[in-house]
VOBA-1610 file (N, C-alpha, C; in pm, whole numbers, padded with zeros to 5 digits, always signed):
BEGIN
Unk-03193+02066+01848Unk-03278+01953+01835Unk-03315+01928+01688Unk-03359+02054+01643Unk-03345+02040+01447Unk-03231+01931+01350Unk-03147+02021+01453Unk-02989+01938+01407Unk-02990+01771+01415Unk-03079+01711+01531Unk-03095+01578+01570Unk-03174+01525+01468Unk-03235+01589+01417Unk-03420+01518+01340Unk-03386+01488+01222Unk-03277+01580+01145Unk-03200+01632+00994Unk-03114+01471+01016Unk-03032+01485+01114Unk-02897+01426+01107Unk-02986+01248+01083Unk-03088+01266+01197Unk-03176+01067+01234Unk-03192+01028+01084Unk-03287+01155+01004Unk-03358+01104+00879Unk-03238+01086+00786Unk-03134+01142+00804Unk-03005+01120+00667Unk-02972+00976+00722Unk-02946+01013+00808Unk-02931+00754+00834Unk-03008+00729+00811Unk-03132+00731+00852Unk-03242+00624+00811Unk-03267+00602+00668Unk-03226+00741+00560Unk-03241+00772+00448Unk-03157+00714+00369Unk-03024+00708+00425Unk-02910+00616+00393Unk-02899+00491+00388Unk-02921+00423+00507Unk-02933+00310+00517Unk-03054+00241+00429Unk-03204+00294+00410Unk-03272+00227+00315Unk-03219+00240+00174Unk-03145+00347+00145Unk-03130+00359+00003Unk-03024+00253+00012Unk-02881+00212+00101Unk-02878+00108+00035Unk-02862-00028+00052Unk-03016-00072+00133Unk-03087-00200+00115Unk-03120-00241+00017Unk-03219-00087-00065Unk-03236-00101-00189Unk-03131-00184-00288Unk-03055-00118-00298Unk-02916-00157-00386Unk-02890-00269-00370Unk-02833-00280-00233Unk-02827-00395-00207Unk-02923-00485-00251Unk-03045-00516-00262Unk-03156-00614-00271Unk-03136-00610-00419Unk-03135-00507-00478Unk-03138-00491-00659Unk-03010-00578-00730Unk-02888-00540-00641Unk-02783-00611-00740Unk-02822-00770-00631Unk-02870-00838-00581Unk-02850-00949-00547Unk-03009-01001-00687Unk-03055-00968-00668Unk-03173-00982-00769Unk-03133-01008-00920Unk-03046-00866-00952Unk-02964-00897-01088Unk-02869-01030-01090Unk-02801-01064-01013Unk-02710-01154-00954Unk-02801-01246-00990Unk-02881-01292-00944Unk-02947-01433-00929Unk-02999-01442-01073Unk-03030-01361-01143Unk-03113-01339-01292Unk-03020-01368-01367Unk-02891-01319-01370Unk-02784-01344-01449Unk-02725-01543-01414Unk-02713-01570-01335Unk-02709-01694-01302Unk-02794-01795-01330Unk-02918-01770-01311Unk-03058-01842-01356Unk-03056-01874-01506Unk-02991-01735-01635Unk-02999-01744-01743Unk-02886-01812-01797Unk-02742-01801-01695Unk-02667-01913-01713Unk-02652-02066-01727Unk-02701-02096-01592Unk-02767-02238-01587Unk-02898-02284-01632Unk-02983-02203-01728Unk-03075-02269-01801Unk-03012-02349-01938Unk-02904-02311-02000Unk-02898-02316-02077Unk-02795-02469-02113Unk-02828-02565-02168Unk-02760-02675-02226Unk-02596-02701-02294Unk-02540-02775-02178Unk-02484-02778-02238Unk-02433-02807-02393Unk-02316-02855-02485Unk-02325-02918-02583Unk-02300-03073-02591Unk-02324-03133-02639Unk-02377-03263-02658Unk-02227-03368-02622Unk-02155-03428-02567Unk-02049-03485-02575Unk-02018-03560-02669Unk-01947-03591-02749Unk-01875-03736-02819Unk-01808-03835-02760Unk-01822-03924-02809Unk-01740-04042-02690Unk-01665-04112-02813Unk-01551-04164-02780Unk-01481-04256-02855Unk-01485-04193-03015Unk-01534-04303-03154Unk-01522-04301-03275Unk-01634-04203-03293Unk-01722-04103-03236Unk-01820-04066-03283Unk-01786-03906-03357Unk-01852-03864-03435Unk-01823-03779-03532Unk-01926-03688-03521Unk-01928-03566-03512Unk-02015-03471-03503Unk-02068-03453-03611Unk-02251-03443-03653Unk-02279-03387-03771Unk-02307-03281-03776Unk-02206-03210-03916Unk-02221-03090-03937Unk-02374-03016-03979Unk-02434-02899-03928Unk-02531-02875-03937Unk-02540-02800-04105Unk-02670-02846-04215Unk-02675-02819-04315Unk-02669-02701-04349Unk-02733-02537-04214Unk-02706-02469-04243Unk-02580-02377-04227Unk-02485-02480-04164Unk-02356-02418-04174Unk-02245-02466-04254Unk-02267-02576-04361Unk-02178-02606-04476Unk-02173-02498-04568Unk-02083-02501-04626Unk-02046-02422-04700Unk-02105-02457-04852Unk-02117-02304-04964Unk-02139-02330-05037Unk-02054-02332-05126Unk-02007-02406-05247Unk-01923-02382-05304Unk-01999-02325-05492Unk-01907-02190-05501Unk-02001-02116-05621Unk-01956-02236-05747Unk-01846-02302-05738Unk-01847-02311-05899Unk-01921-02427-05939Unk-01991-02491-05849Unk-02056-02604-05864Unk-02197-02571-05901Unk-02254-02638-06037Unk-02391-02654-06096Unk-02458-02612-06014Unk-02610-02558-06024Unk-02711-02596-05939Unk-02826-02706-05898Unk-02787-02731-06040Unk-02865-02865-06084Unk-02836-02988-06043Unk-02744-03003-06002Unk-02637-03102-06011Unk-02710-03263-05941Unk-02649-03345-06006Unk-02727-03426-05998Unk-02771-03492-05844Unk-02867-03539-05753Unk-02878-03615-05680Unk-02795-03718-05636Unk-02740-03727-05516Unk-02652-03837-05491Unk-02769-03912-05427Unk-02675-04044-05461Unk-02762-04165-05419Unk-02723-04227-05299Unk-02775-04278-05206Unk-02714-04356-05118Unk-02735-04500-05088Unk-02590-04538-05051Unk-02652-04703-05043Unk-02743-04748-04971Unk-02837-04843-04977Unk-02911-04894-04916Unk-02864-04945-04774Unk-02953-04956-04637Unk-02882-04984-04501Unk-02843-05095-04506Unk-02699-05130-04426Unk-02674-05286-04468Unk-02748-05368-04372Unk-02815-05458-04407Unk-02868-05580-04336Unk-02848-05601-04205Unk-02917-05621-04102Unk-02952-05598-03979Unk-02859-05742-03933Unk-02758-05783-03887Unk-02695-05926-03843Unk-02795-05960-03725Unk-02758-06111-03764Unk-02859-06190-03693Unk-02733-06180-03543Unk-02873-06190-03441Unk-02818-06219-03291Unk-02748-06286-03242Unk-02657-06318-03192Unk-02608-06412-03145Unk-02659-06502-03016Unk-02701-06597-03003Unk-02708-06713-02924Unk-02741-06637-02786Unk-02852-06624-02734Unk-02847-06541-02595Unk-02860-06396-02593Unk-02834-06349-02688Unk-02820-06191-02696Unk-02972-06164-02750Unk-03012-06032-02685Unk-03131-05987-02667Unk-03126-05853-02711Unk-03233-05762-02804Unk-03243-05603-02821Unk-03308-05559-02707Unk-03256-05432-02659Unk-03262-05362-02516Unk-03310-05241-02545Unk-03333-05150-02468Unk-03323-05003-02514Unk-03294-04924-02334Unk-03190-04807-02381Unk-03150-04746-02212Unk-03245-04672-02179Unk-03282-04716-02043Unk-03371-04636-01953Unk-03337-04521-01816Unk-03177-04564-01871Unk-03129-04477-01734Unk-03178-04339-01789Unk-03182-04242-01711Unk-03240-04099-01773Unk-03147-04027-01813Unk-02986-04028-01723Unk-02877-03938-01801Unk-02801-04030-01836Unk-02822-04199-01928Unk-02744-04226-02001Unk-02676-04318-01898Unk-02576-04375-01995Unk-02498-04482-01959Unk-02297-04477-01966Unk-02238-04502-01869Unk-02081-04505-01915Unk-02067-04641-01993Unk-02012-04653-02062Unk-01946-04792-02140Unk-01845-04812-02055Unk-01772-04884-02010Unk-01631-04912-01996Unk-01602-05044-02046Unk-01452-05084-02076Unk-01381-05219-02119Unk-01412-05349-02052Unk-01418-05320-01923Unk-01472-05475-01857Unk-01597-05450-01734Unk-01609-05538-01647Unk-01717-05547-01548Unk-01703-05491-01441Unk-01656-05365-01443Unk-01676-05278-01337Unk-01563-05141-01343Unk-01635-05067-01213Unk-01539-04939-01216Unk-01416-04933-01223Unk-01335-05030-01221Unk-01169-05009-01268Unk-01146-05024-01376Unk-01208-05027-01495Unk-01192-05085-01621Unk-01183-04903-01652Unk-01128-04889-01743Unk-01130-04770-01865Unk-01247-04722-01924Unk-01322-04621-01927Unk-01430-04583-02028Unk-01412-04587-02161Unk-01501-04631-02239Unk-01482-04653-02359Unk-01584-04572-02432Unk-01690-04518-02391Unk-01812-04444-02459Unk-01903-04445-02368Unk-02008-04406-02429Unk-02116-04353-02366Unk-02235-04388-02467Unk-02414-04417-02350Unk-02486-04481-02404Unk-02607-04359-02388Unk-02667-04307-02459Unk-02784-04222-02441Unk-02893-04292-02383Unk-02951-04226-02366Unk-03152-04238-02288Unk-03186-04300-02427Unk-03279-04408-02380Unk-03345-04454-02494Unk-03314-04477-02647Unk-03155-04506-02611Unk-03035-04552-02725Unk-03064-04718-02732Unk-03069-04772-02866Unk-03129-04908-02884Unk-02969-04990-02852Unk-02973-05100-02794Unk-02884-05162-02741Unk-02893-05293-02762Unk-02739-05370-02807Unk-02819-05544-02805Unk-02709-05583-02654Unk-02780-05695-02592Unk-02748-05719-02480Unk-02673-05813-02486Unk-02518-05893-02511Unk-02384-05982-02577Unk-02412-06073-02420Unk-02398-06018-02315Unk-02340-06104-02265Unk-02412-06066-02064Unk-02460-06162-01998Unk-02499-06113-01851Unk-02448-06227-01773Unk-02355-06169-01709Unk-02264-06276-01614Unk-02371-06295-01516Unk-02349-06410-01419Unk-02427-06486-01314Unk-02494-06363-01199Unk-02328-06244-01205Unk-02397-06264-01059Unk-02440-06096-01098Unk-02504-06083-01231Unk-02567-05989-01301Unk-02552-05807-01247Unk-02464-05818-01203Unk-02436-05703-01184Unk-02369-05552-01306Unk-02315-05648-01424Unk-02237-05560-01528Unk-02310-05630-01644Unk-02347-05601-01734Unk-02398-05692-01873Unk-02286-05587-01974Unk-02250-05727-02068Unk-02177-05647-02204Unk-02306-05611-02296Unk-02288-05528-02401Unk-02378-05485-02462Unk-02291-05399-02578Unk-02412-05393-02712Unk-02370-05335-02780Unk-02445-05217-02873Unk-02348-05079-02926Unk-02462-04999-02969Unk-02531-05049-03086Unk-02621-05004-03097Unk-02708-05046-03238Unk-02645-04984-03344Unk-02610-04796-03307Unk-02619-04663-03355Unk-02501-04730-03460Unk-02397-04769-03418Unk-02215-04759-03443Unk-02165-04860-03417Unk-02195-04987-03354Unk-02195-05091-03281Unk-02055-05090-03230Unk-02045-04984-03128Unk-01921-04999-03032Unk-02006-05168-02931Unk-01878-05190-02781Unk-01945-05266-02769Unk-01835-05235-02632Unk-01900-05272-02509Unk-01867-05199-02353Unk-01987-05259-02272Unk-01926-05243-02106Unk-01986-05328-01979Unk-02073-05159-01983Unk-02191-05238-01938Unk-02260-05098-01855Unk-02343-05160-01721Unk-02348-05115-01630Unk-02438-05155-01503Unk-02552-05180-01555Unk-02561-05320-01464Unk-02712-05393-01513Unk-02813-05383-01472Unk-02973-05326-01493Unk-03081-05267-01438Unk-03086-05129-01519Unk-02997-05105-01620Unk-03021-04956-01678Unk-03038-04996-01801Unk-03089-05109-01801Unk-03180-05151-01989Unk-03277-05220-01966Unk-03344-05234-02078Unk-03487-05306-02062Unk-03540-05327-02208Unk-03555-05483-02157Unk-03600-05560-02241Unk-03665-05505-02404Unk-03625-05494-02486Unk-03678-05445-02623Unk-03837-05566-02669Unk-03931-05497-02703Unk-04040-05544-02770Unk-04052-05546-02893
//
């Protein structure tokens, strides 16, 4: 009967030790995943856009002065006047906007419009479903679904 009491408690002893385990690596599991998907992706480019290089990762070059003189930059060029109907917008969609070539989903993507990217509004057909528009940033210029801008003040 000793033999019975020894043998019950080594299963019971067994089996919790490994629930334990079990419960621990599903715990690690989920922690390792959690710290995965917190993290951002990197930023996309669309079309002509150019990544800026971050200042602290240009390079230095030794044989150049330290002094050296200030570059100047040109002044911004002049803001073009609107065209006839066209209105400043700004995007309200929250993850942004697709550009594409014409008024709807069969057309080609052409870029992409950020959250609260300043926008001028070219063109809103009748039956207002697609408006052309253009960036402020770069002035690409693409259909985006209409109701994901709003009116600029």
């Amino acid at each position: 009967m000793k033999g019975f009491f020894i043998g019950l408690s080594k299963l019971i002893l067994g089996v919790a030790i490994a629930l334990i385990l079990l419960s621990m690596a599903g715990v690690a599991t989920a922690r390792y995943f959690m710290g995965r998907l917190s993290v951002l992706p990197p930023k996309p480019f669309y079309g002509d856009e150019v990544p800026a290089e971050p200042a602290a990762l240009a390079e230095v070059d030794p044989t150049t002065p330290a002094a050296a003189a200030p570059v100047v930059e040109p002044p911004p060029p002049a803001e073009p006047a609107l065209e006839p109907g066209a209105y400043e917008a700004v995007v309200v969609q929250p993850i942004g906007l697709v550009m594409r070539e014409g008024p709807g989903v069969e057309f080609p993507q052409v870029g992409g419009v950020d959250v609260n990217e300043a926008v001028v509004v070219l063109e809103e057909p009748a039956d207002q479903t697609w408006v052309k528009v253009r960036v402020v940033a770069n002035g690409q210029e693409g259909w985006v679904k209409a109701g994901n801008t709003r009116r600029a003040e």
